[in-house]
C-alpha positions as CSV (number, residue, x, y, z in Angstrom):
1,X,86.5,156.6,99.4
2,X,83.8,156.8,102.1
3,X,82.3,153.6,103.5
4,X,83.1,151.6,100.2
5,X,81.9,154.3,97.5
6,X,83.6,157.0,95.9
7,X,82.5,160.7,97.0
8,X,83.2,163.6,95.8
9,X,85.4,166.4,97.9
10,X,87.3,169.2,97.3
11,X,90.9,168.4,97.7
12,X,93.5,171.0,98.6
13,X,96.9,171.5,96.3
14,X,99.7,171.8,97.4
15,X,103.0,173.1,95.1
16,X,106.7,173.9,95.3
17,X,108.0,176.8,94.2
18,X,108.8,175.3,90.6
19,X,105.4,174.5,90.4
20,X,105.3,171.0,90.8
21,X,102.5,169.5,92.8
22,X,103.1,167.8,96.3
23,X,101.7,164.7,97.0
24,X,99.7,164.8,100.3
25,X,99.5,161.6,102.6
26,X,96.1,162.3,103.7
27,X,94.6,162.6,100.2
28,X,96.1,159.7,98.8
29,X,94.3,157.6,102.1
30,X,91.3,159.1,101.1
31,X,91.8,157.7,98.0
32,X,91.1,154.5,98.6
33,X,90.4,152.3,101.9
34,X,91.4,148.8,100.8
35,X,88.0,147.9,100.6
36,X,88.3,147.6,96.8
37,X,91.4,146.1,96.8
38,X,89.7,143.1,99.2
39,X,86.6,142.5,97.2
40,X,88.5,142.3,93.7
41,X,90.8,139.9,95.1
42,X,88.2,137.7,96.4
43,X,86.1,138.0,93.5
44,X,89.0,137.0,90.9
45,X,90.7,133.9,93.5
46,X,86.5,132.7,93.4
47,X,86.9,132.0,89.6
48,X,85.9,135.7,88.1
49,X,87.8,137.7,85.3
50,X,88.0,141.3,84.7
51,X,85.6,141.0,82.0
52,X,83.0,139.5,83.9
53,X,83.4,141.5,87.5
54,X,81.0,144.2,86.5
55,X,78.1,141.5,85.3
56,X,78.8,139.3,88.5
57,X,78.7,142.4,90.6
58,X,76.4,144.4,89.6
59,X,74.7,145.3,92.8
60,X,77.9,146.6,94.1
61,X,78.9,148.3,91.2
62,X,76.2,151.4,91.7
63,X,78.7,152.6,94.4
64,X,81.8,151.5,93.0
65,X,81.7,152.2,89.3
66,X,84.3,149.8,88.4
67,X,85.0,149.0,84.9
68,X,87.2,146.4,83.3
69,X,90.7,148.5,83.6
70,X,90.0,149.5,87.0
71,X,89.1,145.5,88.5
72,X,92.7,144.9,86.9
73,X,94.5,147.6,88.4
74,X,92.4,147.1,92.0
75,X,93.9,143.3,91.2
76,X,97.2,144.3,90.7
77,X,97.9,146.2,94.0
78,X,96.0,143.7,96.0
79,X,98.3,141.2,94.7
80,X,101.5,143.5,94.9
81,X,100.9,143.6,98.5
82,X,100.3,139.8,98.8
83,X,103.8,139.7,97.5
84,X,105.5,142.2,99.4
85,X,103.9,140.7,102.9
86,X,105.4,137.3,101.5
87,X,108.7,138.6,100.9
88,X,109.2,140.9,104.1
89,X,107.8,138.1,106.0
90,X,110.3,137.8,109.0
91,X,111.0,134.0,110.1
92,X,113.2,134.2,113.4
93,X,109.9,133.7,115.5
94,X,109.3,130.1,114.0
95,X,110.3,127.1,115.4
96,X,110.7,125.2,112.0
97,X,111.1,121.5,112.2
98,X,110.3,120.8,108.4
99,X,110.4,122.4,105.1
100,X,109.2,121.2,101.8
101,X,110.5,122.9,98.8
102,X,108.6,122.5,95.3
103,X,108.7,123.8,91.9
104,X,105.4,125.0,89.9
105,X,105.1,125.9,86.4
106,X,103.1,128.9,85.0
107,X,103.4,129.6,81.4
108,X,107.4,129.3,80.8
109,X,108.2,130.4,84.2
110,X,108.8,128.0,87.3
111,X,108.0,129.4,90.4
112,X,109.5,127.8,93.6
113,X,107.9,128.0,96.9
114,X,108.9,126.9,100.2
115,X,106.7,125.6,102.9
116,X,107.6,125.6,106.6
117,X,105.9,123.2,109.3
118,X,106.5,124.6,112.8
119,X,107.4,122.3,116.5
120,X,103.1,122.7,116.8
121,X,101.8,121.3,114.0
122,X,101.2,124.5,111.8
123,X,102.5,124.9,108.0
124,X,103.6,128.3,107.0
125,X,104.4,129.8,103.2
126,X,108.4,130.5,103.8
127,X,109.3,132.0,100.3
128,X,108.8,132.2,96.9
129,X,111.3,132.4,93.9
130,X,110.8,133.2,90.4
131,X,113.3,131.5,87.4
132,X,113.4,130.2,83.9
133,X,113.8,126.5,85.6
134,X,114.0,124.5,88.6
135,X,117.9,125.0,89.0
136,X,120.7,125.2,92.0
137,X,121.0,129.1,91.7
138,X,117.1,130.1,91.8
139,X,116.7,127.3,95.0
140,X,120.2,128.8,96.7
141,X,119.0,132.3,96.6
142,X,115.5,131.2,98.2
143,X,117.2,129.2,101.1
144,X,119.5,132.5,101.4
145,X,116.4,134.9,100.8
146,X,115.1,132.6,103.9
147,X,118.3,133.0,106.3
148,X,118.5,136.5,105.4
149,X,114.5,136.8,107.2
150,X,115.6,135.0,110.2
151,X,116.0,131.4,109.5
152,X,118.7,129.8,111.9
153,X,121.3,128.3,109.6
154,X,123.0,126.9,112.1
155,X,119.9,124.3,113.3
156,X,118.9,121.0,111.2
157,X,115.8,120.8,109.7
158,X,114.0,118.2,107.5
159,X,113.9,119.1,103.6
160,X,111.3,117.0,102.1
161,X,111.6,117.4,98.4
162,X,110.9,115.5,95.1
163,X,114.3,114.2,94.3
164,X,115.4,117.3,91.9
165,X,118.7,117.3,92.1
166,X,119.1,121.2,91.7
167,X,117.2,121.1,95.0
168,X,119.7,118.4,96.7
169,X,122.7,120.5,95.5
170,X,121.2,124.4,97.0
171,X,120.5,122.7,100.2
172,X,124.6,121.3,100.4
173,X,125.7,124.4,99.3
174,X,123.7,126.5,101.3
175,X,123.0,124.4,104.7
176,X,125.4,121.4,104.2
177,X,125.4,118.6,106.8
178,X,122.7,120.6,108.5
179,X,120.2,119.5,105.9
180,X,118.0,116.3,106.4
181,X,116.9,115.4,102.8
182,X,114.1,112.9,103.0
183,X,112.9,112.3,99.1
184,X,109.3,111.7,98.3
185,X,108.3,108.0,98.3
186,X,105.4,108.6,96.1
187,X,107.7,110.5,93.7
188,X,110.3,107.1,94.2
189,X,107.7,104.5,93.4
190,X,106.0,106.2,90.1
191,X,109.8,106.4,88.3
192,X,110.2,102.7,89.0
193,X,106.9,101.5,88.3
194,X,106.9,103.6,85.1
195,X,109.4,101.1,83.8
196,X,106.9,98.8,83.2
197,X,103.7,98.0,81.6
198,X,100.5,99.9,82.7
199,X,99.2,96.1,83.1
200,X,101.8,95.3,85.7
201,X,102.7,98.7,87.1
202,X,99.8,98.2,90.1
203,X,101.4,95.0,91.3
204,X,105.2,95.9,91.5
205,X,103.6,99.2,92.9
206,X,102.5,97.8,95.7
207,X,105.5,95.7,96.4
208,X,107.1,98.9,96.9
209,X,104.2,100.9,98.7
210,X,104.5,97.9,101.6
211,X,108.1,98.1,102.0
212,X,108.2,101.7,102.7
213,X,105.0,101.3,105.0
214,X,106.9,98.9,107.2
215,X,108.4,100.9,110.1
216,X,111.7,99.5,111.3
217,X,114.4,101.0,109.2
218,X,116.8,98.2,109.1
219,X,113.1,96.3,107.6
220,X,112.2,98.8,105.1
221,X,115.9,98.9,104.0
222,X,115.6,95.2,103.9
223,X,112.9,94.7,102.0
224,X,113.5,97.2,99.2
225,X,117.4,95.4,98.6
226,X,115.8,92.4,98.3
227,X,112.9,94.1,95.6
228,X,116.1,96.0,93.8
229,X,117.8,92.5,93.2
230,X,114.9,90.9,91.7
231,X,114.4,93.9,89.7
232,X,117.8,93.3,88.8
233,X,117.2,90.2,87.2
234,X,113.6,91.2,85.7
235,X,114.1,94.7,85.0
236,X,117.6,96.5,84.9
237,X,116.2,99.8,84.3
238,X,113.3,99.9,87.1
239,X,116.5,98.3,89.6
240,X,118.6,101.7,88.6
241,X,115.9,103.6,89.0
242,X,114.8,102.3,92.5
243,X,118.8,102.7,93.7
244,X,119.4,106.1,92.7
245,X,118.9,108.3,96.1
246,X,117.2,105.3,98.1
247,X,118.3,105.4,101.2
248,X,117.6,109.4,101.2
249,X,113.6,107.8,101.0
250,X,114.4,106.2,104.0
251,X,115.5,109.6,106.2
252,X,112.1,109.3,108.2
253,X,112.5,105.8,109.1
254,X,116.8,106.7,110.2
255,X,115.0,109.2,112.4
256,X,112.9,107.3,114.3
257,X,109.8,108.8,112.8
258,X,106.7,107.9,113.8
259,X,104.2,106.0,111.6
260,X,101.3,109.2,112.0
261,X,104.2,111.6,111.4
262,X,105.9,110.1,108.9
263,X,102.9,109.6,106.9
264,X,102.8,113.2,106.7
265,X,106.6,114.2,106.4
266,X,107.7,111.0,103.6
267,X,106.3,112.6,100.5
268,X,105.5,116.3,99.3
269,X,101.9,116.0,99.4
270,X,101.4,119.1,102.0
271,X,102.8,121.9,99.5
272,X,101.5,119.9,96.1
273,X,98.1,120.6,97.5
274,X,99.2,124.6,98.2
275,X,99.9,124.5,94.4
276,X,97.0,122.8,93.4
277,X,94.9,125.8,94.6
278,X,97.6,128.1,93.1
279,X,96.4,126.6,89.8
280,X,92.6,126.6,90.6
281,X,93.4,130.0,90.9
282,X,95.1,131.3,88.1
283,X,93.2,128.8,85.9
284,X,91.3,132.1,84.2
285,X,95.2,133.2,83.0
286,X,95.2,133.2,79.6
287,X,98.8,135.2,79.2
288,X,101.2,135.3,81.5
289,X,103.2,138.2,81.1
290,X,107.0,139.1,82.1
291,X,107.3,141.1,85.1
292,X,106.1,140.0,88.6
293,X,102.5,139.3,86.8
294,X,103.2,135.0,88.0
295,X,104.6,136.1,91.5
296,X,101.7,138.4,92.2
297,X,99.3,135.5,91.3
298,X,101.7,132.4,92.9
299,X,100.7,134.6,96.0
300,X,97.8,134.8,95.8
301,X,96.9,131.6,95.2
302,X,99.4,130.7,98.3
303,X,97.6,133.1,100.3
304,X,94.4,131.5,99.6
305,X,96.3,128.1,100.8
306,X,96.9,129.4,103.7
307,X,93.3,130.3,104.7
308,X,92.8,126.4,104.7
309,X,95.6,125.0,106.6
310,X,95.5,123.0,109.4
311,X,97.6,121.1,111.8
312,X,99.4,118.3,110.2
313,X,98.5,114.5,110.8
314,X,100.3,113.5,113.7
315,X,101.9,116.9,115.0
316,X,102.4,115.6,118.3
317,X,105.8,113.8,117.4
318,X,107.1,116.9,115.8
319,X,108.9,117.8,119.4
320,X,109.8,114.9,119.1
321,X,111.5,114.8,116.2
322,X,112.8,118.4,117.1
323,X,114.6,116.7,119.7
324,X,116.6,114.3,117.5
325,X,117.4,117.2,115.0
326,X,118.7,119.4,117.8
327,X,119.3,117.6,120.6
328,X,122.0,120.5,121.9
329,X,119.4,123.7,121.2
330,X,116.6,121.9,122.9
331,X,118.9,121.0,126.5
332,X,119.6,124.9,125.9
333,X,115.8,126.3,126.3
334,X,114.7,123.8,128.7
335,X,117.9,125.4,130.9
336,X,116.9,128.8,129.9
């Protein structure tokens, strides 16, 4: 590979005494420049296949010569590496405040990813984890994949999840009282509504929606005792619903949270939107195959996230919040 194209040299060969051939460092960089491996993933995460690369590229393809098998196999080790830079990624050097932890499902496979939001504002891809389902074992070994890279277990941080139980229980087992859980209010408010007619399901939504945007905690908790026993008389179902795990919806209001913060940090809308372009693109998947085929493309997609992200609504109050996590470990740098 010379400036993007493939030219022709004469390559030395070197052999044992057995006669078998030694691979040489310098030839196998020659081989290839990454170049390749760069334009095919950008081609595929912009919405191409490998059966359409060589129409859509044509102009390159006078220097490259790439046919269908070789796109794929340029795919595959640009995505391998994805991987393997997501999985050696080392995580001691981040001051972590808050992580959201979400399950997304590719063929009959659930991949789980963790997201990281730093003291500044900035939202990092933690992990990733591949299983048959969204259970305790798969989330443990991420959160132990994560120590193991240089995540303090002995800090709190702020797990914003869906209300999965499986998550709940890794993050006891794993962290236990270190572990805020805050449980998405959106999450919350669609299984209660849900118990009702689409004809009413706006109204008792929004009874719900302005409880939760209230910002004193004893207020919110208020509110949404008073909405579960009128439920209770209306609705038996939607009040069970509502109860189980409330006042783990409420952790951002215990902690003082402010409104611009918490509007960021009380649902899981920050990763959702990582796997939304995980989805956009692997939409060209037809097959998903065993193997690391839906890790190499879950990072991928994630990768392509992160080219997009930016500070988080109200970042300011993350030191802040910092603060009332780890009151101790703060007093500690300021000394240092």
């Amino acid at each position: 590979m010379f400036a993007g194209q493939k030219v022709g040299v004469e390559r030395p060969g070197v052999r044992t005494g057995p006669g078998e051939e030694v691979p040489l460092d310098r030839s196998a960089r020659l081989q290839h420049d990454g170049r390749r491996q760069r334009a095919v993933r950008e081609g595929i995460v912009a919405g191409l296949t490998s059966r359409n690369y060589r129409r859509a590229e044509q102009s390159v393809l006078d220097g490259y010569g790439m046919e269908k098998s070789s796109v794929s196999r340029q795919f595959v080790a640009a995505s391998a590496a994805q991987l393997k830079k997501l999985w050696e990624k080392k995580l001691d050097n981040l001051d972590l405040v808050a992580m959201l932890i979400e399950g997304i499902h590719l063929g009959k496979q659930v991949l789980v990813v963790a997201l990281g939001i730093e003291s500044r504002g900035r939202k990092h891809v933690l992990g990733l984890w591949q299983a048959a389902t969204e259970n305790t074992t798969v989330v443990k070994e991420l959160l132990e994949d994560l120590v193991a890279r240089g995540l303090d277990s002995q800090r709190r941080y702020l797990f914003v999840i869906d209300g999965a139980q499986a998550l709940r229980a890794a993050m006891q087992r794993v962290l236990g009282e270190r572990a805020e859980v805050q449980r998405c209010q959106i999450h919350k408010r669609r299984k209660v509504t849900e118990h009702w007619p689409k004809s009413v399901q706006g109204d008792r939504d929004r009874r719900i929606r302005n409880a939760y945007a209230l910002t004193s905690y004893r207020e919110v908790k208020a509110e949404l005792e008073k909405i579960f026993r009128q439920l209770e008389r209306s609705n038996p179902s939607a009040a069970r619903s509502l109860e189980e795990g409330l006042q783990e919806t409420l952790t951002v209001h215990r902690l003082g949270v402010a409104t611009r913060l918490r509007q960021t940090l009380a649902w899981t809308n920050p990763i959702e939107s990582c796997l939304c372009t995980v989805e956009r693109v692997a939409r060209n998947v037809k097959r998903w195959r065993v193997g690391d085929h839906t890790l190499r493309w879950t990072a991928t997609g994630l990768r392509e996230a992160e080219k997009k992200f930016r500070k988080v609504k109200g970042y300011r109050e993350l030191e802040v919040l910092q603060r009332q996590l780890n009151p101790s470990s703060t007093q500690q740098v300021q000394v240092a």
